[in-house]
N, C-alpha and C positions, 0 to 999 in steps of 0.2 A: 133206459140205459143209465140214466142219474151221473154221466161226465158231460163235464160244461166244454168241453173239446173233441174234434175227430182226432186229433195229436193223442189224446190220451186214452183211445180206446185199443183194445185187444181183441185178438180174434174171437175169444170167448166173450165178448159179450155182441157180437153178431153171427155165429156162423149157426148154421142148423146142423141143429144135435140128432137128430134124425134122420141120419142118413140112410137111404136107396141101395143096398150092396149088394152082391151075388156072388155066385161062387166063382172059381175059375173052371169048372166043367161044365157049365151051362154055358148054352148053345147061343152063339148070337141073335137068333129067331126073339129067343122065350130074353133077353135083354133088352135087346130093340125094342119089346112090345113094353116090358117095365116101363122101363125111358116114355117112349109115349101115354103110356095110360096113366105117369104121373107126373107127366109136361116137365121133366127133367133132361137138360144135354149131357149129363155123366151119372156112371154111376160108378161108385168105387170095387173092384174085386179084392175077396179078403179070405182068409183062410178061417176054418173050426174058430181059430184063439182071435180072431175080430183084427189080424196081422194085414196091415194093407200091402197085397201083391201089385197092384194094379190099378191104373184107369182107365174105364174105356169112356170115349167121348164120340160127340155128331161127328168130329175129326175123322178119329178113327172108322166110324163107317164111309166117307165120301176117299179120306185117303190110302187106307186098306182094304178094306171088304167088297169095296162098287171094282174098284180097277183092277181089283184080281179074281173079279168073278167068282168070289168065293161064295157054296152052297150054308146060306143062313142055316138053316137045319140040323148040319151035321158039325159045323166049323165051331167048337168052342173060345169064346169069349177069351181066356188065355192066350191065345193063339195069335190075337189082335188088338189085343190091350196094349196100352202103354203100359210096360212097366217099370216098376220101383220108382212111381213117381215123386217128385218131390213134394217134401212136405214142409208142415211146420206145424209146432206147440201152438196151444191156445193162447198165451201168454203172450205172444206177438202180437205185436204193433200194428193196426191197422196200415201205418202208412210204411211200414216194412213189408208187409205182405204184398201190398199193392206195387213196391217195388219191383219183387222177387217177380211177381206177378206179369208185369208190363217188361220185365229183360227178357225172362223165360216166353216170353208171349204164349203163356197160357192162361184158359179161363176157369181153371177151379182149380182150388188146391185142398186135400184132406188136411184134415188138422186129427196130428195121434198124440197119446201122451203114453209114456213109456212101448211104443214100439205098436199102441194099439190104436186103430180109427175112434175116434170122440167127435168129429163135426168133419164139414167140408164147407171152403166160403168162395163164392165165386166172384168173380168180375164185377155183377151185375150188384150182387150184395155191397159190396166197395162202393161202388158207382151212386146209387143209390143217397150212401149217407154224405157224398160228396156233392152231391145235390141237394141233399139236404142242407147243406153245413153253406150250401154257397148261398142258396133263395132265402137263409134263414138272415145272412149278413148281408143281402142286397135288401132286403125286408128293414134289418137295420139301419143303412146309413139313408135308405127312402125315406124315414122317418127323423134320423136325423136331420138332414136336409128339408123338410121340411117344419122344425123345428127353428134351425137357422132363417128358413122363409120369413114365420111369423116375426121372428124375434126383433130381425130388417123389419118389418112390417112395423111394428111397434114402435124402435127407435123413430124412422120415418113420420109417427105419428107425433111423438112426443116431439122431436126436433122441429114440426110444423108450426106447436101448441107453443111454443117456446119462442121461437121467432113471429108468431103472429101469425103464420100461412095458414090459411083453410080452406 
């Protein structure tokens, strides 16, 4: 990533460029099956010009699809999507997203640049470098403080040597 901060990262330099997408006529069956065979909870719906319509999520199958008994098979993805989800530019702020992020209480958000899908960053992506960012400054002041340890250590010695105690 080569920034010496989580403050000054942007979406683009963590979200996967790769994103999982489908169409809006495919059937929730042949999604659902996507989603699992590439251990993803969302995947974006988009049209021909890569235009993001839609997100479906694990959500939307437990809150749409289970309690209205709808026929996976036949019920198109469209149909149960969230749509015109919110987005955001790459160029956003990791800790902006994580905002939008934790108000909206949702766990992924597409990232488009001019109107088209470029990435998606989720929860877990955030989370992650927040972990990172934290065990790396508890790593540090560990080290600090022991640091300080020796240093007592030292003076303790010298102020021994110096008064005569040993």
């Amino acid at each position: 990533m080569g920034k010496s901060n989580i403050s000054e990262l942007r979406l683009a330099d963590i979200m996967t460029s790769e994103v999982l997408t489908s169409g809006p006529d495919e059937t929730v069956f042949d999604v659902v099956m996507k989603m699992r065979a590439n251990n993803i909870g969302a995947i974006i719906v988009v049209d021909q010009s890569m235009k993001c319509l839609g997100i479906f999520t694990e959500r939307d199958i437990i809150n749409k699809v289970i309690p209205e008994k709808l026929d996976l098979e036949t019920t198109h993805v469209s149909s149960v999507m969230t749509p015109d989800p919110e987005t955001l530019d790459q160029n956003t702020f990791i800790n902006d997203a994580y905002c939008m992020m934790e108000k909206g209480n949702f766990r992924h958000v597409p990232v488009v640049e001019g109107g088209k899908l470029k990435g998606i960053v989720s929860m877990r992506d955030i989370d992650k470098l927040f972990w990172h960012e934290l065990t790396s400054k508890i790593s540090e002041y560990l080290a600090l403080i022991q640091g300080f340890t020796e240093i007592c250590d030292n003076v303790e010695q010298i102020k021994r040597k110096v008064l005569g105690i040993e």
